[in-house]
ROMI-563205 format. One line per 4 residues: their letters; for each residue x, y, z of N, C-alpha, C. Coordinates in nm, 4 decimals. Each point is the difference from the previous one (the first is absolute). Layout:
# ROMI-563205
a> X/Y/Z/X/Y/Z/X/Y/Z; ... $
END
This chain:
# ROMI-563205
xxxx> 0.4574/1.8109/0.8979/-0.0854/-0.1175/0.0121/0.0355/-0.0973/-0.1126; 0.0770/-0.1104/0.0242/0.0369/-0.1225/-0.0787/-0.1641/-0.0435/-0.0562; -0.0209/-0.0047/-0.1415/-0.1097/-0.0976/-0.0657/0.0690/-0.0703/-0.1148; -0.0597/-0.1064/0.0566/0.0537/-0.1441/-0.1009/-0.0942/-0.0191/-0.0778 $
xxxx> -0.0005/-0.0667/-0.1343/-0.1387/-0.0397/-0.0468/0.0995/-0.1216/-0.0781; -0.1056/-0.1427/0.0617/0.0246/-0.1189/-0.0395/-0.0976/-0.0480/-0.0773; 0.0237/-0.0757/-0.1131/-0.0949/0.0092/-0.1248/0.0381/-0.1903/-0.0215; -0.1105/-0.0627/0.0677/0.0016/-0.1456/-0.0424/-0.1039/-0.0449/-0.0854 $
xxxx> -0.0095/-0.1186/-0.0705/-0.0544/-0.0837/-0.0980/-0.1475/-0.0511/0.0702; -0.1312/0.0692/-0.0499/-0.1285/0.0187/0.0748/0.0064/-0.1753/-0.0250; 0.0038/-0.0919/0.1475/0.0169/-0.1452/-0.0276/-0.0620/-0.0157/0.1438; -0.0602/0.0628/0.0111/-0.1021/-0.0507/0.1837/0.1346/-0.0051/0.1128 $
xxxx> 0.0661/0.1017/0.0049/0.0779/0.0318/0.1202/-0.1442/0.0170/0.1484; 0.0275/-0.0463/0.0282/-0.0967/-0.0197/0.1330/0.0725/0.1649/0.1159; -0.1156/0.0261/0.0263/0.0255/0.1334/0.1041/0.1147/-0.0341/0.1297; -0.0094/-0.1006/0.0317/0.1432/-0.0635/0.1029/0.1310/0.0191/-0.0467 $
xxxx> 0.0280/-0.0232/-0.1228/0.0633/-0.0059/-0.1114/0.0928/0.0985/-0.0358; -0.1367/0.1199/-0.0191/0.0103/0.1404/-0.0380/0.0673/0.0734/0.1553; -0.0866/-0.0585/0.0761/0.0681/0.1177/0.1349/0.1485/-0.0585/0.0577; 0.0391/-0.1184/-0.0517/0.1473/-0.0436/0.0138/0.0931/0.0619/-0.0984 $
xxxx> -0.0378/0.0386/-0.1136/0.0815/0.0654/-0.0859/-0.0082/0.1451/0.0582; -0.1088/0.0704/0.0302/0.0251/0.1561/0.0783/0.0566/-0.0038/0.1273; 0.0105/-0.1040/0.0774/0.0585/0.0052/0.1387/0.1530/-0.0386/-0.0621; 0.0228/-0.0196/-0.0642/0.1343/-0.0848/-0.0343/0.1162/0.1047/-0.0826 $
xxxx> -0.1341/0.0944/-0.1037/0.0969/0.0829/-0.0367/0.0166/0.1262/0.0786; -0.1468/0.0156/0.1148/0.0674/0.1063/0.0394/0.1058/-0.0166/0.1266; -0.0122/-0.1204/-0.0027/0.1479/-0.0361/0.1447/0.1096/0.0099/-0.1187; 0.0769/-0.0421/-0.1062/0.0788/0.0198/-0.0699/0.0332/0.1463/0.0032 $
xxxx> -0.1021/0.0748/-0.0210/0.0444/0.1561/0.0272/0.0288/0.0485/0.1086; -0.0264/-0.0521/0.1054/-0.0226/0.0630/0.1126/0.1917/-0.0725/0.0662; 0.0373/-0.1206/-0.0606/0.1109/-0.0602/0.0329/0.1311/0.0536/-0.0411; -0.0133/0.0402/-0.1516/0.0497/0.0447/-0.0657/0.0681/0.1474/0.0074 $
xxxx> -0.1711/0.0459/-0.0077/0.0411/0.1729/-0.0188/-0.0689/0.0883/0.1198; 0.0163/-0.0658/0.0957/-0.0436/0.0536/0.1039/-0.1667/0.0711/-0.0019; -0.0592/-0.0110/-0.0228/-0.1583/0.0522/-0.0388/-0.0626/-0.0218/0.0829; -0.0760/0.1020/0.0463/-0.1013/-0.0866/0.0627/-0.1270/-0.0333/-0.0320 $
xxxx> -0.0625/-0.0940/0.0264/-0.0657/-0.0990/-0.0492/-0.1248/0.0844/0.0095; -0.0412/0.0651/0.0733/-0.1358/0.0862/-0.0191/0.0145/0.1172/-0.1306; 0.1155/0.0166/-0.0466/-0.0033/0.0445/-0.1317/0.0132/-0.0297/-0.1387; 0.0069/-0.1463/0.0194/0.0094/-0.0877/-0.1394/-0.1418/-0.0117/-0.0642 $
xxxx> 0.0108/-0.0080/-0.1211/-0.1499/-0.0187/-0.0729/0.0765/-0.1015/-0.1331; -0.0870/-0.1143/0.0301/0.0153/-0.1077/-0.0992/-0.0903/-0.0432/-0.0040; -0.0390/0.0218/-0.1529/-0.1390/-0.0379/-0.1211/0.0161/-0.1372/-0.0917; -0.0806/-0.1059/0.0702/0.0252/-0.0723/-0.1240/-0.1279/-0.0123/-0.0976 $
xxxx> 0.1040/0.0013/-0.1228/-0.0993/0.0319/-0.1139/0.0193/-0.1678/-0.0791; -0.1104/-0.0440/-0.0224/-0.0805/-0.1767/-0.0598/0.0174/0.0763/-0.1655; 0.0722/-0.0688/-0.0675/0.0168/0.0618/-0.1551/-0.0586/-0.1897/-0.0532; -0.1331/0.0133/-0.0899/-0.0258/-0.0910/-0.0707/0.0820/-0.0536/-0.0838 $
xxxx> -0.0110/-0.1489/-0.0099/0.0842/-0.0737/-0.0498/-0.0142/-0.0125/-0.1796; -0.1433/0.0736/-0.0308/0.0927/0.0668/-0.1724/0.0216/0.1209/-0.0370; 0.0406/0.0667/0.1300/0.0675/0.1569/-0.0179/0.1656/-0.0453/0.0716; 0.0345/-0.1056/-0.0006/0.1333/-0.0365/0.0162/0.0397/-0.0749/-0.1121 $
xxxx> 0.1352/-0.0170/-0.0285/0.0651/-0.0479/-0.0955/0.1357/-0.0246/0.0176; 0.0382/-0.0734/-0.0641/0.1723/-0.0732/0.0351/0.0139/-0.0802/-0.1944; 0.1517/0.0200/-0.0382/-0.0140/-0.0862/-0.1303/-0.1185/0.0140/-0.1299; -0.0530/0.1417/0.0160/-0.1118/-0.0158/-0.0673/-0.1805/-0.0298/0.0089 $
xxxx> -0.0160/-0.0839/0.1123/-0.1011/-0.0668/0.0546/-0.0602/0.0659/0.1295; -0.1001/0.0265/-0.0162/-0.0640/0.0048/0.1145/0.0800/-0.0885/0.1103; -0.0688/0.0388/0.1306/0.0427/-0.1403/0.1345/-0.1256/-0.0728/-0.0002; -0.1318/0.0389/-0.0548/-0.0597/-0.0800/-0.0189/-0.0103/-0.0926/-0.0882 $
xxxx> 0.0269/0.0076/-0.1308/0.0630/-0.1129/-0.1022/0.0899/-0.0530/0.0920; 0.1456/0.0260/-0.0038/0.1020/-0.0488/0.1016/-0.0537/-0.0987/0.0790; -0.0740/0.0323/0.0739/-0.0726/-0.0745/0.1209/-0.0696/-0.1205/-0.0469; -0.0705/0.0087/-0.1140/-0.1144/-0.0685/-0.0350/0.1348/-0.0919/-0.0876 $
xxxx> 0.1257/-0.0028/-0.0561/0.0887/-0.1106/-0.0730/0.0540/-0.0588/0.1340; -0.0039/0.0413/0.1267/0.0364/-0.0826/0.1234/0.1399/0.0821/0.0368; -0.0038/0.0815/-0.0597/0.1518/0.1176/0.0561/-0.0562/0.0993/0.0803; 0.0342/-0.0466/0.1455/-0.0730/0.0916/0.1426/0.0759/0.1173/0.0139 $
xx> 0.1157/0.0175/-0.0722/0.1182/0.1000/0.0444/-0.0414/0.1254/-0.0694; -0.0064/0.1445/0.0716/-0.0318/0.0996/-0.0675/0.1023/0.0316/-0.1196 $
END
């Protein structure tokens, strides 16, 4: 059983959003490595933006000097 765990920047990803990134990666697997799709498990995990960091800085500092890029 293929499990993915995708870990994005908690920034109001909207649930439409979210189920395009699980339909998307589990067709990538399923294209790829032949899988089938009733056995994929992909978790996405919302990691707050001052438990991330890049350069030193939070992404929330980052964010807040106008640098959107993780």
């Amino acid at each position: 059983m293929p499990y993915v765990n995708v870990k994005i920047a908690k920034s109001g990803a909207t649930a439409e959003q979210k189920s395009k990134i699980i339909s998307g990666v589990t067709q990538v697997l399923v294209d790829t490595l032949g899988k089938d799709p009733e056995t994929i498990l992909v978790v996405i995990d919302e990691v707050d933006t001052d438990n991330l960091g890049k350069g030193g800085e939070s992404l929330t500092v980052r964010r807040a000097k106008g640098d959107a890029r993780p």
